[in-house]
KETOR-767742 format. One line per 10 residues: number of its first residue (from 1); their letters; for each residue x, y, z of C-alpha. Coordinates in pm, whole numbers, always signed. Last residue first. Layout:
N
NUM> a> X Y Z ~ ... .
//
This chain:
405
405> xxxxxxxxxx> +816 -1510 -796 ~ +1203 -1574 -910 ~ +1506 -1638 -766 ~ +1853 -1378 -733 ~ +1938 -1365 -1122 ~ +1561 -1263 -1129 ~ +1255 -1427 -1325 ~ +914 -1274 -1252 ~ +627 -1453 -1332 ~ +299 -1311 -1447 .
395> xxxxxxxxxx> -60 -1221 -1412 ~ -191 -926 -1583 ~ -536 -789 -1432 ~ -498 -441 -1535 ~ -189 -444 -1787 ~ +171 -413 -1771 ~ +389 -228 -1943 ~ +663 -428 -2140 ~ +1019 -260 -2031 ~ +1147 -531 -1873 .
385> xxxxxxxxxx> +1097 -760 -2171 ~ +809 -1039 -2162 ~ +866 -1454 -2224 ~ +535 -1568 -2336 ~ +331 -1808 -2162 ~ +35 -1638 -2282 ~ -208 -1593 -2031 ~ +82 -1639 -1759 ~ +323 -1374 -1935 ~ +666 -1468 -1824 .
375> xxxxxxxxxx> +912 -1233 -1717 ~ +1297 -1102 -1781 ~ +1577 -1093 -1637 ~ +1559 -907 -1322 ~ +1875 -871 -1067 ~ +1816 -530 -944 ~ +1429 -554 -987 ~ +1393 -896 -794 ~ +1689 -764 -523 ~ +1401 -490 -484 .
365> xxxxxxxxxx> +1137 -707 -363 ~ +753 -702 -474 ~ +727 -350 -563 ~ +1054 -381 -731 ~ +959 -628 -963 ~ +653 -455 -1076 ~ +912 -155 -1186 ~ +1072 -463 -1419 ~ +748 -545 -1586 ~ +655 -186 -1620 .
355> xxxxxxxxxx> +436 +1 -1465 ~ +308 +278 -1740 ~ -96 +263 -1474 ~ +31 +269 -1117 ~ +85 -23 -919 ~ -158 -210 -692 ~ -55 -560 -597 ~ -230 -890 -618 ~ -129 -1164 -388 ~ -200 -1529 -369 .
345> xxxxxxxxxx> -300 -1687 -704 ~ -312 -2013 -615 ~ -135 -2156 -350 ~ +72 -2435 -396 ~ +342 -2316 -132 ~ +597 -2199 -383 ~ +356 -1922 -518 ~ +66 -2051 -794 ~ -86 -2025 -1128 ~ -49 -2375 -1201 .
335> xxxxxxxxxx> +112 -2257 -1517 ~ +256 -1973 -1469 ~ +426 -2090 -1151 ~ +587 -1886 -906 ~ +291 -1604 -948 ~ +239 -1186 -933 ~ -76 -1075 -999 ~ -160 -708 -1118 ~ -393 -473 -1038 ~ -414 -160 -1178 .
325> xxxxxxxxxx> -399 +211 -1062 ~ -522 +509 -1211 ~ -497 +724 -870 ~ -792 +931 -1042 ~ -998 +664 -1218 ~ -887 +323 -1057 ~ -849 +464 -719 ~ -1096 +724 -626 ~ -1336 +543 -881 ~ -1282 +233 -653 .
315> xxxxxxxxxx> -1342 +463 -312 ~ -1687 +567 -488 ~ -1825 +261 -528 ~ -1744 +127 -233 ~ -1934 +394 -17 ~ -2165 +473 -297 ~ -2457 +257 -109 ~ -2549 +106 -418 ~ -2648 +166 -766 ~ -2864 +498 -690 .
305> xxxxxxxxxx> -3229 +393 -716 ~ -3181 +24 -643 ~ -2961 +65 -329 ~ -3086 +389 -209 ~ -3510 +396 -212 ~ -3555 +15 -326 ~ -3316 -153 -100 ~ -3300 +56 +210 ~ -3715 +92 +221 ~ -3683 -313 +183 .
295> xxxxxxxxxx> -3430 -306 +472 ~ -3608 -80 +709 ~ -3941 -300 +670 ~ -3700 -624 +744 ~ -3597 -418 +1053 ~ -3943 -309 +1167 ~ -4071 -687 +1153 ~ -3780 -811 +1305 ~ -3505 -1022 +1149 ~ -3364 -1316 +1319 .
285> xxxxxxxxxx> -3608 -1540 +1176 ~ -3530 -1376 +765 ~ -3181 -1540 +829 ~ -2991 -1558 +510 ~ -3144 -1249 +360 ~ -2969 -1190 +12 ~ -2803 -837 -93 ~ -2879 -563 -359 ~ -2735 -290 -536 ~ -2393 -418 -507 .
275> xxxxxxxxxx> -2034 -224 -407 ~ -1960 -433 -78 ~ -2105 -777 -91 ~ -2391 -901 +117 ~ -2470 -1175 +205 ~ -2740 -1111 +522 ~ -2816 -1236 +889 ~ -2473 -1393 +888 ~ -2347 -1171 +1180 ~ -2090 -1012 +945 .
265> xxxxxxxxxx> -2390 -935 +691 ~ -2591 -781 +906 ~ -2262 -560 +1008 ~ -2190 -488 +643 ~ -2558 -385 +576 ~ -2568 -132 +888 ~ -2220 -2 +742 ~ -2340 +56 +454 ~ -2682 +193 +545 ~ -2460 +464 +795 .
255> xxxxxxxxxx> -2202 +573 +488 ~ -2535 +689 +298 ~ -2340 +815 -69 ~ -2454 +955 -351 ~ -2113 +1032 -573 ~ -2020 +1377 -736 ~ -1684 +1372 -919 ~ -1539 +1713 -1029 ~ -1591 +1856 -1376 ~ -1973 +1954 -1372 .
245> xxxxxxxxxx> -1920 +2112 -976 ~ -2219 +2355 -979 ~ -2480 +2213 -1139 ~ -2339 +1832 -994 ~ -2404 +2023 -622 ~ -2735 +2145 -724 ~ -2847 +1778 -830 ~ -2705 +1609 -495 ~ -2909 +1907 -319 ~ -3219 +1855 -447 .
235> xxxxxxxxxx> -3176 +1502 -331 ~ -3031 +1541 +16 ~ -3322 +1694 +175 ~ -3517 +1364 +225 ~ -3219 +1166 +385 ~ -3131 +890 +220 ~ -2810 +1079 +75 ~ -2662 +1161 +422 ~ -2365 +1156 +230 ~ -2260 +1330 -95 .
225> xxxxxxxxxx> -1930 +1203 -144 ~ -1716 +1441 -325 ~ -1361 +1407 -524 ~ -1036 +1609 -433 ~ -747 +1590 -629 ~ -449 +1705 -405 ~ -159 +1643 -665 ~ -365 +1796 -990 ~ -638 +1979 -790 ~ -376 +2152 -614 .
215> xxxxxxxxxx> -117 +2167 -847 ~ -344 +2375 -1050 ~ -483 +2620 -693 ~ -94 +2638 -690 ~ -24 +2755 -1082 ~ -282 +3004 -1025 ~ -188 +3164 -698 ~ +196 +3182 -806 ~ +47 +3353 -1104 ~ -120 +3603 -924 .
205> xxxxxxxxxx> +172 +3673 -714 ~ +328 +3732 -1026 ~ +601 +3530 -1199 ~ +922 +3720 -1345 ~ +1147 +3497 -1116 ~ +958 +3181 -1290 ~ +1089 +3312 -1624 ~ +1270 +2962 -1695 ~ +939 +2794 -1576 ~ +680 +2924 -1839 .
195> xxxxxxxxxx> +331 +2954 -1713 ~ +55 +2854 -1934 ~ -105 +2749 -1599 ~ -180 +2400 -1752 ~ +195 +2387 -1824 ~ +289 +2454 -1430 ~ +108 +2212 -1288 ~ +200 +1958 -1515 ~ +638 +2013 -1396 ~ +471 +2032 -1060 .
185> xxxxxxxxxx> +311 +1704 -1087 ~ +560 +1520 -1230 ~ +822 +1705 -1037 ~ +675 +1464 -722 ~ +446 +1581 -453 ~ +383 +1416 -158 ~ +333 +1705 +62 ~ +680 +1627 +214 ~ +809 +1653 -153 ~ +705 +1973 -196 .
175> xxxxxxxxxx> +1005 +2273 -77 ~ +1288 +2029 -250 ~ +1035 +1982 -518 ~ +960 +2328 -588 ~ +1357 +2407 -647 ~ +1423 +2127 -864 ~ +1088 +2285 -1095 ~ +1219 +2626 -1023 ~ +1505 +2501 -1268 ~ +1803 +2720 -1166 .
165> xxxxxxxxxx> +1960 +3000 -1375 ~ +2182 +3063 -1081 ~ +2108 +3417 -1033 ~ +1730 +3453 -1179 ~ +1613 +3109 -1067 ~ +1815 +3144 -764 ~ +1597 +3464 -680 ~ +1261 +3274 -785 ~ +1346 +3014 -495 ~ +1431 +3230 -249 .
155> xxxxxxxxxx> +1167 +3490 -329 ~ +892 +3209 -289 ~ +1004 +3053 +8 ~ +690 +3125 +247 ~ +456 +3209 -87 ~ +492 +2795 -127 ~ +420 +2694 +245 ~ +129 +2978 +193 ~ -40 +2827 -152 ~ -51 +2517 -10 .
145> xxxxxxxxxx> -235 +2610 +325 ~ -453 +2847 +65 ~ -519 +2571 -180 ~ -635 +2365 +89 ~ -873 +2603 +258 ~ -979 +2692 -78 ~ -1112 +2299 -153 ~ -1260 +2337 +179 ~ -1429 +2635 +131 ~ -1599 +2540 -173 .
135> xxxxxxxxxx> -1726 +2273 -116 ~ -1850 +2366 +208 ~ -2059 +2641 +96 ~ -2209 +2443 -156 ~ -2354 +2190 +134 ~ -2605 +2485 +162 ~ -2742 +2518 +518 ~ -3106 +2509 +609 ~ -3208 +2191 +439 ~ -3264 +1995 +761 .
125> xxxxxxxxxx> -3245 +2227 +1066 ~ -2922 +2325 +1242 ~ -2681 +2066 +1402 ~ -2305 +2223 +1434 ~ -2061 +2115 +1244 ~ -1880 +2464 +1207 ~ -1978 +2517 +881 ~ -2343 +2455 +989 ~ -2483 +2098 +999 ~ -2866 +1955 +873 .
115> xxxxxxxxxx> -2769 +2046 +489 ~ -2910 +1681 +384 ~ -2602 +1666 +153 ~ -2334 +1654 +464 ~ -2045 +1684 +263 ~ -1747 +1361 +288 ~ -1478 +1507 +110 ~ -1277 +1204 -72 ~ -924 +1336 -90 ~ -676 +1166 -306 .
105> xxxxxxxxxx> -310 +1095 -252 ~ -308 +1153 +76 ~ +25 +1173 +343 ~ +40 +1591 +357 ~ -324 +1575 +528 ~ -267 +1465 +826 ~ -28 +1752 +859 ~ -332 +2011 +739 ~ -551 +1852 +969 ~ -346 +1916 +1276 .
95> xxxxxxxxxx> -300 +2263 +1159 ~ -628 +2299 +1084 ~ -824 +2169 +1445 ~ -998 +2489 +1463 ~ -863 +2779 +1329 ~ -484 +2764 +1224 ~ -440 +2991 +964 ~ -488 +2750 +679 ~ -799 +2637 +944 ~ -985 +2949 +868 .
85> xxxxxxxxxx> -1318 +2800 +741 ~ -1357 +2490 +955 ~ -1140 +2144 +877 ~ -1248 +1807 +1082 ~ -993 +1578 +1175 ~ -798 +1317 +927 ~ -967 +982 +880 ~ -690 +816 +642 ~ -700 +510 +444 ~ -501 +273 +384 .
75> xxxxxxxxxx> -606 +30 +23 ~ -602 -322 +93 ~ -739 -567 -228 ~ -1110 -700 -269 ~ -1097 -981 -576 ~ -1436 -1034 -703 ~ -1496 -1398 -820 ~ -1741 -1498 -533 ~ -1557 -1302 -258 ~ -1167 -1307 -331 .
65> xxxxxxxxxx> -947 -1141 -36 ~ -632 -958 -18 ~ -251 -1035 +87 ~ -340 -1422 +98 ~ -588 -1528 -145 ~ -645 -1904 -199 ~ -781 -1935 -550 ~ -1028 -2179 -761 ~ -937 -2106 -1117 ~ -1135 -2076 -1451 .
55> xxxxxxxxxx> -846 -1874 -1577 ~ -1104 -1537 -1631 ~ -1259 -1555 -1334 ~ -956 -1663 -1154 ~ -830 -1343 -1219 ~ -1029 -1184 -994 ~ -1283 -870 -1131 ~ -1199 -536 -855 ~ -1310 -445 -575 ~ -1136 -177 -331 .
45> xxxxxxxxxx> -1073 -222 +2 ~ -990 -26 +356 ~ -712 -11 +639 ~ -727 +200 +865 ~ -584 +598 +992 ~ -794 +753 +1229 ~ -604 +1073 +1263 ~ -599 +1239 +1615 ~ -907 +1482 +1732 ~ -1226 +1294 +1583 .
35> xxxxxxxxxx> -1521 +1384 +1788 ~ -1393 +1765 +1672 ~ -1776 +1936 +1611 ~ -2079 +1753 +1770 ~ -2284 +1461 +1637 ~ -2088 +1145 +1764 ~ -1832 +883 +1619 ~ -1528 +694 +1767 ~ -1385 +490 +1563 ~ -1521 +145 +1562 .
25> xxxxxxxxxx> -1331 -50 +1241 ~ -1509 -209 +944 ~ -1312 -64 +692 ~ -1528 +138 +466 ~ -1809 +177 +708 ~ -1590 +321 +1023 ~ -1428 +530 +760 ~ -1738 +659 +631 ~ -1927 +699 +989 ~ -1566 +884 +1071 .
15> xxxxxxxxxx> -1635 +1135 +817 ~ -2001 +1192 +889 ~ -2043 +1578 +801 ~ -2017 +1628 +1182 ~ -1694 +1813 +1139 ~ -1574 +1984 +830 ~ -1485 +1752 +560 ~ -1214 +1490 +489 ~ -1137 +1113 +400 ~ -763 +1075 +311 .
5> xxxxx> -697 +751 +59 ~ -325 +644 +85 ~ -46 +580 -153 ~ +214 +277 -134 ~ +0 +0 +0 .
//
């Protein structure tokens, strides 16, 4: 798990009810501002088709889990605490948050659709606050804190630009990298600004601005999950908030009828599997009349009218769409399909989309990356080069001077 997933939002927007569905865990929740003070960080799942779909293989997962031919692999996740308008400079919890903060890769903002909390978190009455408001202020609160660590150093860096003739790009990164930026993102950053880095001492404060609100939504991308969905002020609010934010993800979510459904379906009163628009009773006898009422409202108003619960839906788009990982298989025997031990198909790792069969190496071990040779294609049995890129759902063998996998 080499990037992380941070869940934010102001307080009481249902952050830790997302987390707490997501991975299963028992944060502490409640419906006042700060219940989360420290960083809930956890581990959660994304789904994706299992290769033994496609080999006609039984499995034995050991580094994720296969449920009926969907492969669920680890993803961390981080619960960070809540932000309130001023928390660049400090207000509220913000500097904590913003620290939390520098480990995501992608921010799902949890917003409180039903409009029943202030900015501050506070309850107020159903549909009188405009979930808007807090899109917008949170995605400036983050360009601001970004925007100030790089104003901080800005005439240092520009000023060796201009002396030394230094790339500002060398100069960002030294000042980024603890944000978990890389010169990829910088060096994109500042091209969509139509900002030319060789004049960067001749840049504005304007420009500065523009090329960090850029990197923001290029290194911070931020995606929405419109919770509270079910409730009955959230709809006209999940259509305002797709008016308004066209280019920017906008997924129904009800983080407290996932995790309701995930807990029936730990206790084996349900089957249900994370990401579907429907489940099976197992145990309609230990089901009350009120309950299996609740559960038919649950299935026809959210499941069936909205494709699921968006929890899981919406941390696989995270992933997949803006991370743009795949998943790839690593196996001892292309054949069999197996590690050493027999078992088949084991682990699955997330790389980045461009991984190459040599860069998968590494993930796994470095001495397999240093010493690699070449790999074997298990569909095809094919001997690949280090520099084939590897595909969503590849399985394959890595041979290495020092063993293979």
């Amino acid at each position: 798990m080499g990037f992380s997933v941070g869940v934010v939002g102001k307080p009481s927007s249902g952050k830790t009810s997302f987390t707490n569905a997501a991975c299963m865990t028992d944060f502490k929740v409640g419906n006042y501002p700060f219940t989360t003070i420290q960083a809930n960080v956890a581990v959660t799942y994304v789904r994706t088709p299992c290769a033994c779909r496609v080999f006609g293989v039984k499995d034995n997962p050991k580094n994720s889990a296969c449920i009926d031919g969907i492969r669920m692999i680890p993803v961390k996740m981080i619960d960070v605490a809540g932000l309130v308008p001023g928390a660049h400079e400090g207000k509220g919890l913000g500097n904590q948050f913003l620290d939390d903060l520098r480990q995501a890769d992608v921010l799902i903002h949890i917003v409180d659709t039903s409009g029943s909390t202030n900015s501050e978190g506070q309850e107020v009455a159903a549909g009188s606050h405009d979930p808007l408001e807090d899109v917008k202020f949170l995605e400036d609160e983050v360009t601001e804190w970004m925007f100030s660590v790089v104003q901080k150093d800005w005439r240092r860096i520009s000023g060796r630009v201009k002396a030394e003739s230094a790339k500002v790009d060398e100069l960002l990164l030294e000042k980024l990298t603890g944000l978990n930026i890389s010169r990829a993102h910088i060096l994109k950053a500042i091209r969509d600004a139509g900002l030319k880095a060789e004049a960067a001492d001749k840049w504005t404060d304007d420009d500065v601005k523009k090329f960090v609100t850029i990197l923001r939504k290029v290194a911070k991308p931020i995606i929405i999950a419109a919770n509270k969905i079910d409730r009955p002020t959230a709809e006209q609010n999940l259509k305002r908030l797709e008016k308004a934010y066209p280019d920017t993800l906008v997924v129904p979510v009800s983080a407290l009828a996932e995790k309701a459904l995930r807990d029936m379906d730990k206790k084996g009163i349900i089957k249900y599997i994370p990401g579907n628009d429907d489940f099976e009773i197992l145990q309609p006898e230990r089901l009350k009349e009120n309950e299996r009422t609740q559960l038919d409202k649950l299935k026809k108003d959210l499941l069936k009218k909205y494709g699921g619960t968006g929890v899981q839906g919406i941390l696989n788009r995270a992933v997949f769409e803006y991370l743009h990982m795949i998943a790839v298989y690593p196996v001892h025997d292309p054949n069999s399909l197996s590690d050493g031990d027999g078992n088949v198909l084991p682990d699955v790792y997330l790389v980045p989309e461009g991984t190459t069969a040599k860069e998968f190496a590494g993930v796994i071990h470095t001495d397999l990356m240093e010493s690699f040779i070449h790999a074997i294609d298990a569909r095809t049995k094919m001997r690949i080069s280090d520099k084939t890129v590897l595909k969503n759902g590849d399985v394959i063998k890595i041979v290495s001077a020092k063993g293979t996998k």
